[in-house]
N, C-alpha and C positions, 0 to 999 in steps of 0.2 A: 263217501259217507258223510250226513249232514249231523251237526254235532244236536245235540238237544238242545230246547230251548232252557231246558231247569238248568243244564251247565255250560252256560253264556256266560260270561262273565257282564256285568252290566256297564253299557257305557260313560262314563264321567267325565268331569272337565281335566281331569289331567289329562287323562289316554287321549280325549282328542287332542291338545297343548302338544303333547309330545306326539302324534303326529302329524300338526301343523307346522310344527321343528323341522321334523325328519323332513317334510315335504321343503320348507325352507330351505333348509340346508343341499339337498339332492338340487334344488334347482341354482343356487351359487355354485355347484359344482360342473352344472351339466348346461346353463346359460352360455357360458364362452366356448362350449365346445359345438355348440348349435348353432351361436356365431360364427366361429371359424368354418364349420361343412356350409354353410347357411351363401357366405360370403364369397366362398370358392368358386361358386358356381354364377357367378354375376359378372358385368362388364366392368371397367377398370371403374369409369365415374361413381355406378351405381356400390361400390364395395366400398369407393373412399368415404362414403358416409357412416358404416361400421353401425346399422341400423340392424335390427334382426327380422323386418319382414324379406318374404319370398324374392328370387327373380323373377323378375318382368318376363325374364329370358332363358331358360337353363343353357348355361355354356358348359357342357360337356368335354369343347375342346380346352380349355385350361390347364385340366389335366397332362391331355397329350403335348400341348405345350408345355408343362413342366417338367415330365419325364425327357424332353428333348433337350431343353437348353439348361436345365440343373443336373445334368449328368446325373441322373438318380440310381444308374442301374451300378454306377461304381460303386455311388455310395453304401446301396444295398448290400452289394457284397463284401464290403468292407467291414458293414455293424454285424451282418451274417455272421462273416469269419470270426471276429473279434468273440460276441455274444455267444454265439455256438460252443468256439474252441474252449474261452475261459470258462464259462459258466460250466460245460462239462465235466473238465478237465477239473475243475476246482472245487464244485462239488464231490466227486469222485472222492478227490485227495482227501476233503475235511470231513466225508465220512467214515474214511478207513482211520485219518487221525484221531477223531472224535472217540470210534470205540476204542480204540489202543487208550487212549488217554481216561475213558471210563472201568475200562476193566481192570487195567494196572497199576492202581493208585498210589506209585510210590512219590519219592518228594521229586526227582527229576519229572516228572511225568506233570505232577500240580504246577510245579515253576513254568513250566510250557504250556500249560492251559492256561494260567493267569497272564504269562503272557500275551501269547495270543487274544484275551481279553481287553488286554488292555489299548487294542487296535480300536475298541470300540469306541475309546473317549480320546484320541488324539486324529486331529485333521491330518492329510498328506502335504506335506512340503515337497511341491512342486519342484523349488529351485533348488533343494540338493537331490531331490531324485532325476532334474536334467541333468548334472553333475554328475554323479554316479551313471548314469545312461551314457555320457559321451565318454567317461572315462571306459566302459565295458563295448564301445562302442554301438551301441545297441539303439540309437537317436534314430529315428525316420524308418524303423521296420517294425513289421507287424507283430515278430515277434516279442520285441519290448513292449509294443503296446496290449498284445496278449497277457504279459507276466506280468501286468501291472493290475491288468483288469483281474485276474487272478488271484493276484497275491491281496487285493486289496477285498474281497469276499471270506478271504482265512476267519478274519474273526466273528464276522455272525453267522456263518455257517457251520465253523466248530461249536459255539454255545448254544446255539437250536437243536443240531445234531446231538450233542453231548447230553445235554436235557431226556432227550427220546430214549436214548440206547440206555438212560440209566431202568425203564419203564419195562425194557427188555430181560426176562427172568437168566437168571444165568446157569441155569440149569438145562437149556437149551444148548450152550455152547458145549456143555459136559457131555449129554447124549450124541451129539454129531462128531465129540472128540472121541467116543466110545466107538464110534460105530467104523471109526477110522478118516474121519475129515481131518484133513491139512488147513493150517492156518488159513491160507488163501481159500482153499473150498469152504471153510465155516464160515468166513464173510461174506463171500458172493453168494451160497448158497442157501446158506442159513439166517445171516442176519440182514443183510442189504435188502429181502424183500418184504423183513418187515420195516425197514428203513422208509420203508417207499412215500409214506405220507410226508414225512420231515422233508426228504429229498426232494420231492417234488416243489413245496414249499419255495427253498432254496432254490431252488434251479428258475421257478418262475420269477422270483423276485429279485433274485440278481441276473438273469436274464434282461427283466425291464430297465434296471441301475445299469446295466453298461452299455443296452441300446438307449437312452436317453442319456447318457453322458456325452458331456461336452466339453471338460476343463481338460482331460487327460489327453484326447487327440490332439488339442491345441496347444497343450504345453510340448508335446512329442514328437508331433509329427509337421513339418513344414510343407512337404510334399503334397500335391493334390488326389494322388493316385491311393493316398494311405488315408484319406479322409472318409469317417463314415458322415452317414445320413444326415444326424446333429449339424456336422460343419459345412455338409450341402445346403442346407437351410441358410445356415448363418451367411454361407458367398452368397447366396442366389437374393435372400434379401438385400442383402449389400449391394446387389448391379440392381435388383426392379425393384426398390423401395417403394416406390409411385406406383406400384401396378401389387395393389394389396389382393386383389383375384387371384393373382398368381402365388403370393408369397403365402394366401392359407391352401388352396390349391396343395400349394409343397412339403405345409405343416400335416394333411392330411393324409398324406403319401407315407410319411415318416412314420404317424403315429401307427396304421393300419398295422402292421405285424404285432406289435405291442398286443394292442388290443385283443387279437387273433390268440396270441399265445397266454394272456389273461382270461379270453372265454373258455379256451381250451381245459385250461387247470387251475378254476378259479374254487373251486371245490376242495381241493387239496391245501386251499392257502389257512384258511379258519382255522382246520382238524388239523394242519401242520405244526399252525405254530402254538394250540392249543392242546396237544395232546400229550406234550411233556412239561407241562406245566404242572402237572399234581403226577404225582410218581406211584404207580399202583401195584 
């Protein structure tokens, strides 16, 4: 339906300003990534020049080159398992924590939320969490690198979470308590699907955080076999430095699920992390 023209809003020089911005801005963001698919697809000479017109030539084998000698399919399911398991797993935990921690607001319960907070403003120290790793012996397996990626999502996804569940009437939990729901049934049943927009939120965005992580494999894992996609990049560039075809070729490969799982649930991320921002 076409809006009238009496309520148009009339065009001025800010509105265009600020969409001459916005167009600015999108295209610094979206130039190097047009570069990089742009370059993938070219011969070794024609890439070294890092120019943004067309190939001459589309090399579509590049690709299956890269999937062949960057071991991609390891890496793949190395950031899968990682990305899959924690983000799961860990959303999960920091929603069932979130609401215990909103509805029972006693002072053990606040000293656990702020702390937990307070994950927000300190970096990871790498070099005592190798330490504590070798000491538990848990160095070069998956599943340290699991509990890392884990534990390291606790604080922004209990203060997202916790934000939302406050929006949730709690008079909902009294009629499901009436009706005979168990703790565990009033969660999964009653509260987790109105959870759903926060969670999803969460799950997309540390999903991306620990498929694009790179610092945590490398401090942890030495092995080849435990390296996700991240560190397939960083060897493969390491051996074809000189063959930049190849090395965006591999950056493309990588970023592709990212993407995939951003289109998927890119809708959820705005109303996620905006909806428990004003409490109603």
């Amino acid at each position: 339906m076409k809006t009238p023209k009496a309520n148009r809003k009339p065009l001025t020089l800010q509105t265009v300003l600020k969409q001459l911005l916005c167009i600015f801005l999108s295209l610094i963001v979206l130039a190097p990534m047009y570069l990089v698919i742009v370059n993938s697809f070219k011969t070794k000479n024609e890439s070294a020049r890092m120019n943004l017109s067309l190939p001459k030539q589309w090399l579509f084998e590049n690709y299956a080159t890269v999937f062949k000698e960057a071991k991609l399919l390891s890496g793949f399911m190395n950031s899968m398992i990682y990305a899959l398991v924690a983000t799961t797993v860990g959303v999960l935990l920091c929603s069932m924590a979130a609401y215990v921690l909103s509805r029972k607001r006693t002072k053990l319960n606040n000293f656990i939320y702020y702390f937990f907070i307070c994950g927000l403003f300190f970096p990871v120290n790498y070099v005592t969490l190798v330490r504590v790793f070798q000491w538990m012996n848990l160095t070069n397996t998956r599943l340290g690198i699991v509990l890392v990626f884990t534990s390291g999502m606790i604080p922004f996804c209990v203060f997202t979470i916790y934000s939302f569940v406050e929006t949730i009437p709690k008079e909902l939990d009294e009629a499901a308590v009436i009706d005979g729901a168990r703790p565990a049934g009033l969660f999964f049943r009653v509260v987790l699907p109105l959870l759903k927009p926060t969670v999803m939120t969460c799950f997309i965005l540390q999903f991306m955080g620990v498929w694009n992580d790179f610092l945590t494999p490398l401090y942890l894992s030495s092995k080849t076999k435990l390296h996700p996609m991240t560190m397939s990049v960083y060897q493969f560039f390491g051996r074809e430095s000189s063959y930049w075809n190849l090395v965006f070729a591999d950056i493309v490969l990588t970023i592709i699920p990212v993407l995939v799982v951003y289109a998927i649930g890119q809708r959820y991320i705005i109303g996620g992390v905006t909806a428990g921002a004003v409490k109603g």
